[in-house]
N, C-alpha and C positions, 0 to 999 in steps of 0.2 A: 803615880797613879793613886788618888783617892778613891773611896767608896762612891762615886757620884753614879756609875753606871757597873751592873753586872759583865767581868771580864769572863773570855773565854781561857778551853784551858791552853797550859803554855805550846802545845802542840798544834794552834790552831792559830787560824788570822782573823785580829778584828781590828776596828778603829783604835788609829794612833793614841794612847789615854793621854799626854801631851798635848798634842793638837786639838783633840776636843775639848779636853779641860780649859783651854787657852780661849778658845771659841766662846763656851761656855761663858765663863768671865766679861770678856768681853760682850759677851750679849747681856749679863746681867748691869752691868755698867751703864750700857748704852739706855737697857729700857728704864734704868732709875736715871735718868737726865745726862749721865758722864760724859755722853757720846752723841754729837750731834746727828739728828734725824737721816740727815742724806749722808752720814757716814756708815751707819749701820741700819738698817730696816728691815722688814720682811723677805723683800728679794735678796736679802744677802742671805739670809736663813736658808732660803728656797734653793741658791744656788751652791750655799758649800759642799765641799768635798773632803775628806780625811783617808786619809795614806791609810793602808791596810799594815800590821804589824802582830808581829807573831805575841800572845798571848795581852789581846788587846782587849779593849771594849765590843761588848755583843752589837754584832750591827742593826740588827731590830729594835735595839731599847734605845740607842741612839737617836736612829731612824724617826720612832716615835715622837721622843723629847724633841726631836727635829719640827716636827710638824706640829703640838702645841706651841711651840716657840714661836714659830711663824704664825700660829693663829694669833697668840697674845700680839704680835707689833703689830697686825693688821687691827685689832680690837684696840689697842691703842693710839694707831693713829685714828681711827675712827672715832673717839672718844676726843681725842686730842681738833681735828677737824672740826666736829659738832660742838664742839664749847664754842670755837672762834668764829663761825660760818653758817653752824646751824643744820639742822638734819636734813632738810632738805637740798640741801649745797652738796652736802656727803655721796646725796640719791645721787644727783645729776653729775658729778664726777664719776663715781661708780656704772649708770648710765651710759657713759660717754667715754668707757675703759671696755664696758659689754659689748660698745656698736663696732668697735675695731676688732670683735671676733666675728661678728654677724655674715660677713661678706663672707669666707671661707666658708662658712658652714652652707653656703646654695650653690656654690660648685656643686658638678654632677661627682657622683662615688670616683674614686679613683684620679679624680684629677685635684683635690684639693692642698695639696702638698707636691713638690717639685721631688723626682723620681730621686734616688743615691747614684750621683755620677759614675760610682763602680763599686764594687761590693756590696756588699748589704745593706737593707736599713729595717723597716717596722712594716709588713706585712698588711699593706693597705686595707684588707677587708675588715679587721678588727678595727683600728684605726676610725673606719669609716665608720663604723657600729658604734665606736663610744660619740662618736662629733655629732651621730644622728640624736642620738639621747642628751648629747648638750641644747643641741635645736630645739628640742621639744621639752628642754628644761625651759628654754628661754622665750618661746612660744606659749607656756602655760600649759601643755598637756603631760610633763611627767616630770619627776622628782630625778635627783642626781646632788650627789655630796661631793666635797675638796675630795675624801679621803677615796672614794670610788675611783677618781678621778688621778689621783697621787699610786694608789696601787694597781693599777691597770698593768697590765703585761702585754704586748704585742711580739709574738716568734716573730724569727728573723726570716726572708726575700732577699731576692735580688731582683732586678729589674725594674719594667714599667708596674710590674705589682706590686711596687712598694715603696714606702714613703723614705726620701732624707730625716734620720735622727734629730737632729739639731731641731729644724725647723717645727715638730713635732713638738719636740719637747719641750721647746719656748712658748708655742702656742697652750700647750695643756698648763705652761707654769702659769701662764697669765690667767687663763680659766679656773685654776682654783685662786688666784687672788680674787677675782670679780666674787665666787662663791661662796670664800670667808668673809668680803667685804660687806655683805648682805645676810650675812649669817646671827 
């Protein structure tokens, strides 16, 4: 374990220092050229996970460095894009990543997401409250950030009240791409 992230103490669980460190590396390779584009990217950022371990790394500062990190390769390929294609090319792909959220968001409350076949999932009403503030981010009537959007909590349901996890959380990961994308 290096100095790169505040450990918890040894009686506590954080992120593996190992595995993040390893991550770590690996992302800084990749965004100095080491690693080709579609081997490493912002989704991959977006989608890591790191094993919990007794007297680990604090999971908020992680967390954090998480989310700059995935802003930087979206800033980079954006930069990277616009050199070769031009800024408006950038729009119209970004554009055209925004309209495949579009449709979900005019479903009626409660049916936008398919139910959790058993147990629990995210309590549709919140759920529904942040997708309406996405609508109206995307409509031009109201502001809404990645990070609102990355920290959002939805209690747990069961039933026709509540949305599948997954599916949720795939659609929110792609709405803060579209958001850094334009950022």
């Amino acid at each position: 374990m290096n100095d790169a992230f505040p450990g918890v103490s040894f009686f506590r669980k954080g992120y593996d220092p190992d595995l993040v460190d390893q991550f770590f590396e690996e992302a800084r390779r990749a965004y100095e050229g080491g690693v080709p584009a579609e081997r490493f990217s912002a989704e991959q950022v977006r989608q890591a996970t790191f094993p919990l371990k007794r007297h680990g790394y604090r999971i908020d500062a992680v967390d954090a460095a998480m989310n700059r990190l995935e802003a930087a390769f979206v800033q980079r390929d954006r930069a990277d894009h616009i050199a070769v294609n031009g800024e408006s090319a950038w729009y119209e792909r970004v554009a055209d990543r925004a309209t495949t959220l579009y449709p979900r968001l005019l479903r009626p409350r409660g049916e936008r997401f398919a139910h959790p076949e058993r147990g629990r999932g995210y309590d549709a009403e919140p759920v529904d409250d942040l997708l309406d503030r996405l609508a109206d981010y995307f409509d031009d009537r109201a502001e809404i950030t990645a990070d609102e959007i990355r920290h959002a909590v939805f209690p747990a349901r069961k039933g026709s009240r509540a949305y599948a996890e997954g599916a949720v959380d795939a659609y929110l990961g792609r709405a803060v791409e579209i958001l850094l994308a334009v950022s």
